[in-house]
LOKOL-325262 format. One record per residue (C-alpha): x, y, z. Coordinates in Angstrom, 2 decimals. Layout:
residues N
((X, Y, Z))
...
end
This chain:
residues 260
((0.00, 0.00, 0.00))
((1.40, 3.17, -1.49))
((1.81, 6.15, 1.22))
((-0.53, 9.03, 1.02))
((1.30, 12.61, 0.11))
((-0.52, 16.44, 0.28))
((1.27, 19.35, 0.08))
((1.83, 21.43, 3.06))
((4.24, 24.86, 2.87))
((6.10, 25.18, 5.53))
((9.00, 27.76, 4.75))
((10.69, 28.80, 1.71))
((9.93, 26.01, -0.48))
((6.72, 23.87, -0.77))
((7.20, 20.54, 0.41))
((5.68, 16.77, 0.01))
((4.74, 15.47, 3.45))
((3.99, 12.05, 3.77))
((1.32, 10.82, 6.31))
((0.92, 14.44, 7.30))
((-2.03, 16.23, 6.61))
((-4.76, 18.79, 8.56))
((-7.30, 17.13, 11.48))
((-10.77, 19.33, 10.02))
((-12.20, 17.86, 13.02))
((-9.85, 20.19, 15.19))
((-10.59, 23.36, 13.04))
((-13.95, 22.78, 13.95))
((-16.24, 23.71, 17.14))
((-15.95, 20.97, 19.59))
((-19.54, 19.99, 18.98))
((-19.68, 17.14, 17.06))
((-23.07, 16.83, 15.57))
((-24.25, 20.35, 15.34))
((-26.78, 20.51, 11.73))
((-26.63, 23.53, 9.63))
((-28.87, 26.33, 9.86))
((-28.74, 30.52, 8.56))
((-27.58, 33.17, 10.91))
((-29.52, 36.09, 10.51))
((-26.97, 38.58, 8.84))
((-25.47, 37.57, 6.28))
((-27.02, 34.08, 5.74))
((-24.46, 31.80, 5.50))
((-24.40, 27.63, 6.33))
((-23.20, 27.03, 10.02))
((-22.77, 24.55, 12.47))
((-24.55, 26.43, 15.34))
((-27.43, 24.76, 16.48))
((-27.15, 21.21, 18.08))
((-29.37, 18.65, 16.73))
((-30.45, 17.72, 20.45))
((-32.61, 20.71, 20.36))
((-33.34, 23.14, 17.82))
((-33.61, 26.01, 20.42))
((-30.14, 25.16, 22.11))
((-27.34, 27.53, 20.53))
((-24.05, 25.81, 20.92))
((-21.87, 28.13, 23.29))
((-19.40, 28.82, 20.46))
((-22.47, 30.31, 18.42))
((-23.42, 32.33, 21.36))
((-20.39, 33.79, 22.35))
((-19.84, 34.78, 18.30))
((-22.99, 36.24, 18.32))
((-21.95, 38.15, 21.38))
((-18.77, 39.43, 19.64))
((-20.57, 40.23, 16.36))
((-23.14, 42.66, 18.73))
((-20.56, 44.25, 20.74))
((-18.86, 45.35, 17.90))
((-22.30, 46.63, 15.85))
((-22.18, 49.36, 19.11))
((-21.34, 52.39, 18.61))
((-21.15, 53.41, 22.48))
((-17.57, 52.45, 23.53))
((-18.81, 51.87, 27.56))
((-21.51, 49.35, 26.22))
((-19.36, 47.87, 23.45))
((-16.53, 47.02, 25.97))
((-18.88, 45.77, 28.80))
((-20.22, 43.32, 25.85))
((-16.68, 41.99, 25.07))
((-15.94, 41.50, 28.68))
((-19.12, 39.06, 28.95))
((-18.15, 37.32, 25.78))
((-14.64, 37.31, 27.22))
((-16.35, 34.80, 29.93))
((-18.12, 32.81, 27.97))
((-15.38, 31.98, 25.20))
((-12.88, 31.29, 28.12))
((-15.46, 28.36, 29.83))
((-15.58, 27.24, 25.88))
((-11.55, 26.78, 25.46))
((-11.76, 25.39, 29.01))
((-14.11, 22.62, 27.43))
((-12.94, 23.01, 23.40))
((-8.96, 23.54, 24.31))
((-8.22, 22.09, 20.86))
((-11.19, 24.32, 18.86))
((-9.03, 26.07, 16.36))
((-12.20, 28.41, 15.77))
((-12.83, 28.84, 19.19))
((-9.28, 30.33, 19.47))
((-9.46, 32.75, 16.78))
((-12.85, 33.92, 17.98))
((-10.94, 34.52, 21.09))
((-8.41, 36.32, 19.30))
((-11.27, 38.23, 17.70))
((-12.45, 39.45, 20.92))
((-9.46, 39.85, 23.13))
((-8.03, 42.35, 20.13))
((-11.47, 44.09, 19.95))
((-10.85, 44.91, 23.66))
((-7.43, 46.01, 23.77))
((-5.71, 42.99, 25.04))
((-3.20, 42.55, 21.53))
((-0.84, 40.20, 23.25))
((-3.49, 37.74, 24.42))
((-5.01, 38.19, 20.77))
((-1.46, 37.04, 19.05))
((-1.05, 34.16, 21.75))
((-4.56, 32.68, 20.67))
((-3.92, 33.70, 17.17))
((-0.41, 31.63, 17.78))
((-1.75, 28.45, 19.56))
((-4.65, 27.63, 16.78))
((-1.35, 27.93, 13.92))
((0.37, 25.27, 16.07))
((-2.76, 22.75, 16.73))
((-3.03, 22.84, 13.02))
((0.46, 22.38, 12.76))
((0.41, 19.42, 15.27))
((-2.33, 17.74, 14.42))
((-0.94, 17.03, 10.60))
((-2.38, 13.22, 10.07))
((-2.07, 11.03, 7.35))
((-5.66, 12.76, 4.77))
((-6.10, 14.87, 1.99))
((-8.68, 17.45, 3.32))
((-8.59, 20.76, 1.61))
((-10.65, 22.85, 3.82))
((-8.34, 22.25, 6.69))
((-5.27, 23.24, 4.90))
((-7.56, 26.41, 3.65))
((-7.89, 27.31, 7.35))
((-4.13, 27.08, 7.74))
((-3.76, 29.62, 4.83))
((-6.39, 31.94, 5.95))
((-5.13, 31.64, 9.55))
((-1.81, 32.75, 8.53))
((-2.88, 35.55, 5.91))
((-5.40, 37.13, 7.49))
((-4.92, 36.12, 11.68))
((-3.33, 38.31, 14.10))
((0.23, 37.88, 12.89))
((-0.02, 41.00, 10.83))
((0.15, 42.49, 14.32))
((3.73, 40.90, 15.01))
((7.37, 41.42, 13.43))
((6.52, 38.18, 11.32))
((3.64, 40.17, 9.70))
((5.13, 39.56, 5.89))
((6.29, 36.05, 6.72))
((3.63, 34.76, 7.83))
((1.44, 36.88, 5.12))
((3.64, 34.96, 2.47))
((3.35, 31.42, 4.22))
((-0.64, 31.77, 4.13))
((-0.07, 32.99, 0.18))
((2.44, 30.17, -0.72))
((-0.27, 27.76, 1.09))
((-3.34, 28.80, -1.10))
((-1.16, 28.98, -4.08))
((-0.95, 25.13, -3.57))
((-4.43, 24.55, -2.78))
((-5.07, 26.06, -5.96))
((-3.32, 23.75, -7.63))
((-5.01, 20.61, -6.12))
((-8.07, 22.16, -6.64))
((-8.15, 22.71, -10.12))
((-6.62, 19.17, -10.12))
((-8.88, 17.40, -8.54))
((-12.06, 19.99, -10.27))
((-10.43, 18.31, -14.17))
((-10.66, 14.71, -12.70))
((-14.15, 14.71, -10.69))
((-17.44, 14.49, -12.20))
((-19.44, 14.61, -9.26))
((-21.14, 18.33, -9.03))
((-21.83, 17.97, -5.26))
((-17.96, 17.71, -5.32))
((-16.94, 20.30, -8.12))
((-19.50, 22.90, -6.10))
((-17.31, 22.10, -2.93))
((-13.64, 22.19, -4.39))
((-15.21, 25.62, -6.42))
((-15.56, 27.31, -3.11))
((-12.36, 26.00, -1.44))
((-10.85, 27.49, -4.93))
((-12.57, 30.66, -4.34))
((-11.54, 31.37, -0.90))
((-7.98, 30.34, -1.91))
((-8.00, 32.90, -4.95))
((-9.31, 35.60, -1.69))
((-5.95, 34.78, 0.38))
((-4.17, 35.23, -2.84))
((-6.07, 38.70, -3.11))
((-8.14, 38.02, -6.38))
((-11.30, 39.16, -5.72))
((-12.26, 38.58, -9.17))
((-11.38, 35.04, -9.23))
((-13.02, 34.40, -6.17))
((-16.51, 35.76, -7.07))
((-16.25, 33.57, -10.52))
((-15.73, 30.49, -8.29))
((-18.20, 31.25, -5.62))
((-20.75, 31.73, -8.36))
((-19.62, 28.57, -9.73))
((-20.09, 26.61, -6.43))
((-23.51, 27.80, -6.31))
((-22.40, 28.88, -2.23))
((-24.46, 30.68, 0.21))
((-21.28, 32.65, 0.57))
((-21.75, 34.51, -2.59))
((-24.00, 36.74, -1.21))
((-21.65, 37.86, 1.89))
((-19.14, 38.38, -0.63))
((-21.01, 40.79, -2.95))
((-22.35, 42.74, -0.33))
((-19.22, 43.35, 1.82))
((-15.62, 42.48, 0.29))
((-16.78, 43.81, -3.41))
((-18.62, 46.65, -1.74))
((-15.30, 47.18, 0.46))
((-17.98, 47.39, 3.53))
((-18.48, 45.35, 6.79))
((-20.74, 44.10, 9.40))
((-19.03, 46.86, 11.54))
((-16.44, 49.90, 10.86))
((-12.83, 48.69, 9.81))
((-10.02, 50.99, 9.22))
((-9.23, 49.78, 5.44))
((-10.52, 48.41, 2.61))
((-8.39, 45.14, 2.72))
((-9.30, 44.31, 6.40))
((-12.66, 44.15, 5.19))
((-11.49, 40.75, 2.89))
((-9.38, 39.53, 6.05))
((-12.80, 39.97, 8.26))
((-14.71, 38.30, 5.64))
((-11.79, 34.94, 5.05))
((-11.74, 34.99, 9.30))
((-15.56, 34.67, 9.31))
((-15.40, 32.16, 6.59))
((-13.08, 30.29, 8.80))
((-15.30, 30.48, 11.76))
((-18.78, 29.76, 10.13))
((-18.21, 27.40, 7.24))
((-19.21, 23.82, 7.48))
end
């Protein structure tokens, strides 16, 4: 039996690494058997809601929703006391989801909303390295996507290894791209083509080609067209951000924390 390869980037050259691949089950929330359902703005497909009960919101959903309202204020006194209860909440989540890659960029998300930067990079830094560590013997794409956006659009552009890291994340989804469109010439299954389309598009948004990206996303028939259209090619988000590119790396961090 032959050994499985996939291509992970890892420095200055891209390398084969056999047996070694992403865990997506670590770059998920630690809920297992959450079923997809539409958050309210934009409408996207999530895992928030467990199947146990329909009107129990998984605590990672809650404490994003928590984030996403604290930052819609325009009060600063209001807007701070809502970070420090979501600052709560997503610390009893790591405590019970210490391996949720989203979970720590959410925290990330939050601790940098409320002025705590070097708590924001340590998160940012322990999600890179479970992704790192957890490298298994599999071929799954959207894991290795994470890993790309993670290092493109995560909070090392707040550290000295801002344009290293920034490269590492481009070098990744330049590879992707590659398997994609491999993989899109040899499948004829159109579940799979609309699923490898999107991976392709969010690669092409890492690589910053926003008109690639809305050609694939169209192509994948995705619910994450319409977020794209109405924020990164409107250069507008769900709240205030200081440029026009942040508005992409808010949209390819939300991808990573909402997509199936």
């Amino acid at each position: 039996m032959g050994t499985k390869q996939t291509f992970l980037y890892l420095g200055k050259k891209a390398s084969v690494v056999s047996s070694l691949t992403f865990l997506l089950l670590l770059a998920q929330p630690c809920a297992a058997n959450d079923s997809s359902v539409s958050v309210a703005l934009p409408l996207v497909s999530n895992n928030c809601i467990s199947q146990d009960s329909v009107t129990t919101a998984n605590p990672y959903c809650q404490v994003n929703t928590m984030y996403e309202e604290a930052m819609a204020l325009s009060d600063k006194a209001k807007r701070t006391e809502k970070l420090n209860a979501a600052v709560e909440v997503i610390n009893s989540y790591l405590i019970d989801c210490p391996n949720s890659v989203k979970g720590l960029v959410l925290a990330s998300e939050i601790y940098r909303a409320r002025g705590g930067r070097s708590y924001a990079i340590q998160y940012n830094e322990k999600a890179k390295n479970i992704l790192k560590k957890y490298i298994i013997e599999s071929n799954d794409m959207h894991a290795m996507l994470n890993y790309a956006i993670l290092c493109s659009a995560g909070d090392d552009r707040y550290t000295a290894e801002s344009d290293d890291s920034r490269e590492l994340g481009k070098k990744q989804a330049e590879i992707i791209v590659q398997l994609c469109q491999k993989q899109l010439n040899d499948n004829t299954d159109n579940k799979v083509k609309q699923r490898l389309s999107e991976t392709l598009a969010i690669a092409y948004l890492v690589l910053g080609d926003k008109k690639q990206c809305n050609e694939y996303l169209k192509t994948s028939s995705s619910s994450w067209l319409d977020v794209f259209e109405n924020t990164v090619l409107k250069e507008t988000w769900l709240w205030p951000v200081s440029r026009a590119d942040n508005v992409e790396k808010e949209f390819l961090l939300y991808y990573l924390k909402l997509s199936d």
